[in-house]
Kinemage of the C-alpha trace (Angstrom):
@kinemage 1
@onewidth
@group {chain A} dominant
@subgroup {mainchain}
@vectorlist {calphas} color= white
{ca unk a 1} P 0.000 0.000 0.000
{ca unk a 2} L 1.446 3.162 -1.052
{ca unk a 3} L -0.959 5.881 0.519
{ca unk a 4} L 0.696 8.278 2.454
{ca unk a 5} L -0.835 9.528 5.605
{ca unk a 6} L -0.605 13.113 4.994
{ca unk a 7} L -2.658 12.660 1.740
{ca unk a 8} L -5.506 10.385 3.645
{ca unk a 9} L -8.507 11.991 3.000
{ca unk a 10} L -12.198 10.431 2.359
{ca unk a 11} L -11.658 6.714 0.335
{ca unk a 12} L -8.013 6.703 0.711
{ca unk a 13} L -8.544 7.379 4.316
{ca unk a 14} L -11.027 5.002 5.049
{ca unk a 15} L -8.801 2.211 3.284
{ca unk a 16} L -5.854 3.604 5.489
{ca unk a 17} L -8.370 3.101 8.710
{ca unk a 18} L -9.045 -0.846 7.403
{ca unk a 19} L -5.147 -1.146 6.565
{ca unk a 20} L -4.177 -0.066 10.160
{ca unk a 21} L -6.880 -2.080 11.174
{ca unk a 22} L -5.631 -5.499 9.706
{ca unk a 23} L -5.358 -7.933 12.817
{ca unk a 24} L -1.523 -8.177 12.407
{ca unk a 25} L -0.770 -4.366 12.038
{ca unk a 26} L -2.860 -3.511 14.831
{ca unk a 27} L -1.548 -5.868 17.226
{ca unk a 28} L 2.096 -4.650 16.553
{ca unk a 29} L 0.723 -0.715 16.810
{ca unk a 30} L -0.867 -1.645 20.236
{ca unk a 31} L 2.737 -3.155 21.117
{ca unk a 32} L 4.284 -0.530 20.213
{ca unk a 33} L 2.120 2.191 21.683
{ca unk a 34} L 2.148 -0.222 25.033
{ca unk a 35} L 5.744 -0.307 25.110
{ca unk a 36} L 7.510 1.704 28.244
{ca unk a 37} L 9.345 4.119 25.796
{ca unk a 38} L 6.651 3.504 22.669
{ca unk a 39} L 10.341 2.406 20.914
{ca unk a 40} L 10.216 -1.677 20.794
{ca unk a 41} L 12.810 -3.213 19.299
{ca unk a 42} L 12.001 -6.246 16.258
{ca unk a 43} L 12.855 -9.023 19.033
{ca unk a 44} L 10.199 -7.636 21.638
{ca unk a 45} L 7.912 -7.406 19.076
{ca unk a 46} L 8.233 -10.758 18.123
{ca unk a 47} L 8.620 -11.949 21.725
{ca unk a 48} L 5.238 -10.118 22.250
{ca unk a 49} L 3.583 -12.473 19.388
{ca unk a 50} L 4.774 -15.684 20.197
{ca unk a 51} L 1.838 -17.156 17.243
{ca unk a 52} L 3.260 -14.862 14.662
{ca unk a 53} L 6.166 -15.945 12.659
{ca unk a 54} L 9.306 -13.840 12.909
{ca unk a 55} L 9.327 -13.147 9.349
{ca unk a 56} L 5.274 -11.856 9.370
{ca unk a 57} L 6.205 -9.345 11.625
{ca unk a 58} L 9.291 -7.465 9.686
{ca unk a 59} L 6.871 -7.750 6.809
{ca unk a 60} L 4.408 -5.735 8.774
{ca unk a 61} L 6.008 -3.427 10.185
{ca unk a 62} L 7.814 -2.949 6.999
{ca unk a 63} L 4.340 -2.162 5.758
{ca unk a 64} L 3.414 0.260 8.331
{ca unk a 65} L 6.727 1.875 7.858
{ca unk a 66} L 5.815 2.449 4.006
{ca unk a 67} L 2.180 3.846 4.670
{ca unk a 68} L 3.792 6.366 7.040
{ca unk a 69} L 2.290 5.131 10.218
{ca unk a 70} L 5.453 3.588 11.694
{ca unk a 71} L 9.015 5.074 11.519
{ca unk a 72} L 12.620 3.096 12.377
{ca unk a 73} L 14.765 5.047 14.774
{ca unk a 74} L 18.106 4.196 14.696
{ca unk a 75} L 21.119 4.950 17.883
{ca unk a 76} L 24.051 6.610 15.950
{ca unk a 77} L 27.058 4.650 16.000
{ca unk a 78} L 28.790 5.725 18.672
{ca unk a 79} L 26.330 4.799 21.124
{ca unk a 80} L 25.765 1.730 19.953
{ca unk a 81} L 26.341 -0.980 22.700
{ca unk a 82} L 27.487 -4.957 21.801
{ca unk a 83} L 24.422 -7.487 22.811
{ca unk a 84} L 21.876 -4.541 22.511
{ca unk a 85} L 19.600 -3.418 19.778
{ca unk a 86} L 20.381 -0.448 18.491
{ca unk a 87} L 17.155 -0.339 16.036
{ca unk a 88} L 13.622 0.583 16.969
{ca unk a 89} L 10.010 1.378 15.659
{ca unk a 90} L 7.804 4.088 16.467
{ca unk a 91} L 4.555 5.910 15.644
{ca unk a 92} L 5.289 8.246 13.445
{ca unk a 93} L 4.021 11.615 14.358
{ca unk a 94} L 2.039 11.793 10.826
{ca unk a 95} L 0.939 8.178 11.921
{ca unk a 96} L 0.144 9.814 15.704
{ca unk a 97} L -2.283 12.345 13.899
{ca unk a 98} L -4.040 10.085 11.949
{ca unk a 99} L -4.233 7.251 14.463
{ca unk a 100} L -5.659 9.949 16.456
{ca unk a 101} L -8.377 11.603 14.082
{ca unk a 102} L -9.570 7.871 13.732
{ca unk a 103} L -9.884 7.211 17.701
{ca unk a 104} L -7.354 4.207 17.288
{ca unk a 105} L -5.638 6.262 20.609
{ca unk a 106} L -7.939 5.610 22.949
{ca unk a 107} L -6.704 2.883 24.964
{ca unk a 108} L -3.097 4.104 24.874
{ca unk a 109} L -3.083 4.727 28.493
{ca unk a 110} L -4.954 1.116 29.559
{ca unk a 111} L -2.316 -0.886 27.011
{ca unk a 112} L 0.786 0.528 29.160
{ca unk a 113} L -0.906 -0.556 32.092
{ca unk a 114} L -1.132 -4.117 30.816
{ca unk a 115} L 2.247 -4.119 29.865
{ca unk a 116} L 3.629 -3.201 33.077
{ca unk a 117} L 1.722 -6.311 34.384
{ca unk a 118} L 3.501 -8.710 32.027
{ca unk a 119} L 5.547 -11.045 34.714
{ca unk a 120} L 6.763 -13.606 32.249
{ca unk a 121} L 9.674 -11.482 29.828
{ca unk a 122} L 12.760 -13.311 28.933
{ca unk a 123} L 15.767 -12.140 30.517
{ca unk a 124} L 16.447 -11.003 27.301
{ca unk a 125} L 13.481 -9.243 26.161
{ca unk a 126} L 14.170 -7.563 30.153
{ca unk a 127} L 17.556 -6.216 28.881
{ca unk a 128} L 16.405 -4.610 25.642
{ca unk a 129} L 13.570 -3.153 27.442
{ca unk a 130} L 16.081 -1.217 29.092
{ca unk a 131} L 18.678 -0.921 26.220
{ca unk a 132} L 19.524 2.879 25.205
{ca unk a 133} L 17.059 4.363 22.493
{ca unk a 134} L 17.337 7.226 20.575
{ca unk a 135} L 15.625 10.258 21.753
């Protein structure tokens, strides 16, 4: 899908509502916007859908990243640690907006809570949880 969120507007933007909407991308933009610093990396995103292949999830983020909604933030080099992630996903603040206009926000607030309950992380997935992100 190649609509771009700024140009959203009537058809395109109802499509844009069902594309967000998909089962997949909707699960990984509630893991996302549940995450501590809304920055997962790919690994807790795929530790966070243990039923979903590996591979399905790069593909959808990859597709949220091309509509817009989702952007990759990147640490620059030289804070780059070994054994960390040093790349991350995000809302996008063009993807913010629209999620926004289309009440897809609304349980922002309850989805952190949830996460915060979450007792059974890898040791891992505890350690890039806290690895640096970019700001």
């Amino acid at each position: 899908m190649s609509t771009d969120v700024g140009a959203a507007e009537g058809t395109e933007a109802r499509e844009l509502v069902h594309f967000v909407t998909q089962q997949t991308r909707f699960t990984l933009l509630n893991n996302i916007l549940q995450h501590p610093d809304q920055l997962p990396s790919m690994y807790e995103l795929e530790q966070l859908n243990p039923s979903i292949s590996d591979a399905t999830v790069y593909k959808h983020i990859q597709k949220l990243i091309d509509a817009g909604i989702v952007e990759e933030a990147a640490l620059p080099d030289d804070e780059r640690r070994q054994g960390y992630p040093w790349k991350f996903y995000g809302v996008s603040d063009d993807g913010r907006e629209f999620l926004d206009e289309h009440n897809l926000l609304e349980a922002e607030e309850t989805l952190q809570r949830i996460y915060e309950t979450i007792s059974d992380k890898p040791e891992k997935m505890i350690k890039y949880e806290n690895a640096p992100r970019p700001r």
